[in-house]
Phi, psi and omega in degrees: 000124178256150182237117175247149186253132172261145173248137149326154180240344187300123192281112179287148180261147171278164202262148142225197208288357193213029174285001172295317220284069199269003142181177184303358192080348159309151198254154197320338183279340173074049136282142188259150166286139198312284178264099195228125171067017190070020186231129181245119188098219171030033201296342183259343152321294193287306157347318185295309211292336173292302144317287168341292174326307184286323175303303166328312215260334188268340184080062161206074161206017148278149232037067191203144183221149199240148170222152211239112163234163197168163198282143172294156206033061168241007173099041159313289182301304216291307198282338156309316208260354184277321185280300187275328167320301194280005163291315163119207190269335184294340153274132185285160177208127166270040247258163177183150175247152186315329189281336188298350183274347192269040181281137203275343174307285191250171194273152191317291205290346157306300177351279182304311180290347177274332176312284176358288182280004169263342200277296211273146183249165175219123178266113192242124165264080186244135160293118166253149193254128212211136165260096145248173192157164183282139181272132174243352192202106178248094199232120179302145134275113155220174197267173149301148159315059219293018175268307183129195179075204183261345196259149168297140176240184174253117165273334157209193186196114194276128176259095206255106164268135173233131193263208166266001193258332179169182156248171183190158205238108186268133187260095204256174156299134162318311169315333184267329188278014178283311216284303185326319184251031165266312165269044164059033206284123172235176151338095187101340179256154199255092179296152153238140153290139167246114161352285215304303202250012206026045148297142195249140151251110161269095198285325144159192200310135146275142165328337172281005181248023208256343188273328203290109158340064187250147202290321211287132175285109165282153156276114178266142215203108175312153167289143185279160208261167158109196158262191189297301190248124181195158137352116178187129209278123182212098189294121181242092198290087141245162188278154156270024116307329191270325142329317188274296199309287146329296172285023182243323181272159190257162200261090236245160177308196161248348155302150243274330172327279191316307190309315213287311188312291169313319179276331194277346216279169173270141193305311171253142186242126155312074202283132185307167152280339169299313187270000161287285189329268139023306174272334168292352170264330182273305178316321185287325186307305191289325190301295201276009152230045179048034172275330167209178169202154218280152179219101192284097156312178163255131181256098188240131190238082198280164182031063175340307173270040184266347177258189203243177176304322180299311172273344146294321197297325183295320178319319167323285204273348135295024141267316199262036202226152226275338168256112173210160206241153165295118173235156209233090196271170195211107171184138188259029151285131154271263205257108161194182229272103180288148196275129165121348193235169173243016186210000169267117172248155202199141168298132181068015172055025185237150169327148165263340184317289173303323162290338142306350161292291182354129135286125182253134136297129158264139155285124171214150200270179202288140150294212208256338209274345166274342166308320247242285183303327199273335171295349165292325166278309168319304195303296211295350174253326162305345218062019173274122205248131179228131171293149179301317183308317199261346171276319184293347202268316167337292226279299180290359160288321201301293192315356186258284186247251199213173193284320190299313180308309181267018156255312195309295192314337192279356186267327184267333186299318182314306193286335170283325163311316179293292185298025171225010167062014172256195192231013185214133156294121196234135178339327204270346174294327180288293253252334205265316155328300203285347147284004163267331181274148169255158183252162171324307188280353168275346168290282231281346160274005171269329203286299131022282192279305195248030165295343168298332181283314172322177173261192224188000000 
């Protein structure tokens, strides 16, 4: 007799520095809640940010840039990534750092514009003329070969759809069963045909198969109601970056030549300003006779004062340009030097020309008792169980050397707690952790103490 263990299907995901953080905390008047949504403190920031949020949502806040400045590890990122949770999943949001421009593939300003264009989405509405239904029946006919030789080719492929309203049996191209079986199309699962283009949509399992055991976690999808063949309005979410791409690669044959051509090109290309001109003109086309519409993402730009002169001044002119995304600067400088010049200091290391655009946020940092909430939350999004002593004893390291350190702690104090056979962290775990490790300001005070030992 064999015995199988059914698993889970549920995938783990990994915690990262900001998996708590599911939107700003704010209440329907849109005051943030002191703790909320995984964000603590920092209440007339997340207030800004919320006001931003509502600008977003009304569509006036595009081509207008906001900058969330504040000392590191103050909820820079967190109030960013916050900003997009409450937008939801249907805005694009783009995140990137200032160094990301220095790529030796393509030039600082390709960079940025491709970011641009990954930030604004186009929501395309088109009626399609469509055959759904659950597949009851997938069976190929095939012929000789008309090349010769031994093996057989498909000359069609009979497809039987059933809606609740009835059924029907369709006589297709080889071609759409190439498409069928690219989405893994079977028996029981519910599909759409597009009449016009034979595109194949595998929408998921049907729901009467919804009892049946399958390792694979399916999506179950009702049978569609009405008939096989009907009309049907179909909302499409892309980017102009998933555009500029598409129309970028060439659309080369199928012979080994072309394919051979395709595989040697290099992962990144440049896209002309021509073939942007080109797409923005058929997207301004499609706008103005309502098939779609634009949707001004977010473009968020950690470490800010990481670019250079150059890519400000290009920045300028994508802000003022007619599609552009809401962009979200980030930087945790005070008074210095812009990068590209030797004698220009500037607040945040950015031009002042660009910081009059600018809405600024401040960030400021935590007190010890909100030091206190967020490390409570962090164990509780790690699973990590803490006694209130040893969170309180936490809570005064962080005020002491910084808050990212004493989130750091809390993972090597667990395995020391394990490896003392408890199931909770006690004060004495912490302090025997926090002597193996150093936080920044006791290095840089041994560094200090001990210059002399050191290399110059």
């Amino acid at each position: 007799m064999k015995i199988e263990e059914v698993k889970s299907t549920a995938k783990t995901q990994r915690i990262s520095a900001h998996s708590h953080i599911k939107g700003l905390g704010l209440d329907e008047n849109g005051i943030p809640i002191q703790m909320a949504a995984g964000l603590v403190g920092q209440e007339s920031a997340r207030e800004a940010a919320g006001l931003v949020v509502d600008m977003i949502r009304s569509k006036k806040m595009a081509g207008r840039a906001l900058l969330l400045a504040g000392p590191p590890g103050t909820g820079k990122t967190a109030i960013a990534l916050a900003i997009a949770q409450e937008l939801g999943n249907k805005v694009p949001f783009c995140p990137m750092v200032g160094s990301e421009v220095y790529s030796t593939e393509i030039k600082k300003t390709e960079v940025l514009m491709e970011n641009f264009r990954r930030a604004i989405g186009l929501r395309i509405r088109e009626t399609k003329e469509v055959y759904e239904g659950e597949v009851t029946e997938l069976t190929p006919v095939e012929t000789e070969n008309p090349a010769g030789g031994y093996g057989k080719t498909v000359s069609h492929v009979i497809i039987g759809l059933k809606t609740a309203k009835g059924t029907k049996q369709l006589k297709l191209d080889p071609t759409i069963y190439e498409s069928l079986q690219k989405e893994k199309v079977e028996v029981g699962d519910v599909i759409y045909i597009e009449a016009n283009s034979g595109a194949v949509k595998r929408q998921g399992r049907s729901d009467t198969f919804a009892t049946e055991f399958d390792l694979e976690a399916e999506e179950y999808v009702p049978l569609p109601k009405g008939d096989v063949h009907k009309k049907k309005e179909v909302v499409q979410d892309v980017t102009l970056h998933d555009l500029d791409c598409a129309n970028a690669r060439p659309q080369g044959g199928h012979d080994i030549m072309s394919m051979m051509g395709q595989l040697m090109k290099p992962k990144k290309t440049e896209i002309t300003d021509k073939l942007r001109k080109e797409i923005n003109k058929v997207v301004n086309k499609y706008i103005d006779q309502g098939i779609a519409e634009l949707v001004p993402g977010v473009l968020f730009i950690d470490e800010v004062h990481m670019l250079d002169i150059e890519t400000f001044t290009y920045l300028h002119r994508a802000l003022e340009s007619a599609i552009a995304p809401i962009v979200i600067f980030a930087t945790n400088r005070g008074r210095c030097q812009i990068r590209g010049t030797e004698d220009i200091i500037s607040p945040h290391g950015i031009p002042l020309d660009l910081l009059d655009r600018l809405l600024i946020i401040r960030t400021l940092p935590y007190n010890k008792a909100e030091l206190l909430q967020i490390l409570k939350l962090r164990a509780t999004t790690e699973g990590i169980s803490i006694d209130d002593e040893a969170l309180a004893a936490l809570a005064e390291i962080g005020t002491n050397s910084t808050l990212r350190y004493a989130a750091q702690l809390l993972t090597p104090a667990m395995l020391a707690a394990r490896a003392d056979g408890a199931t909770r962290i006690a004060p004495a775990h912490l302090t025997s952790v926090h002597s193996l490790f150093l936080d920044a300001k006791s290095s840089a005070k041994i560094l200090t103490q001990h210059s002399d030992k050191y290399m110059k």
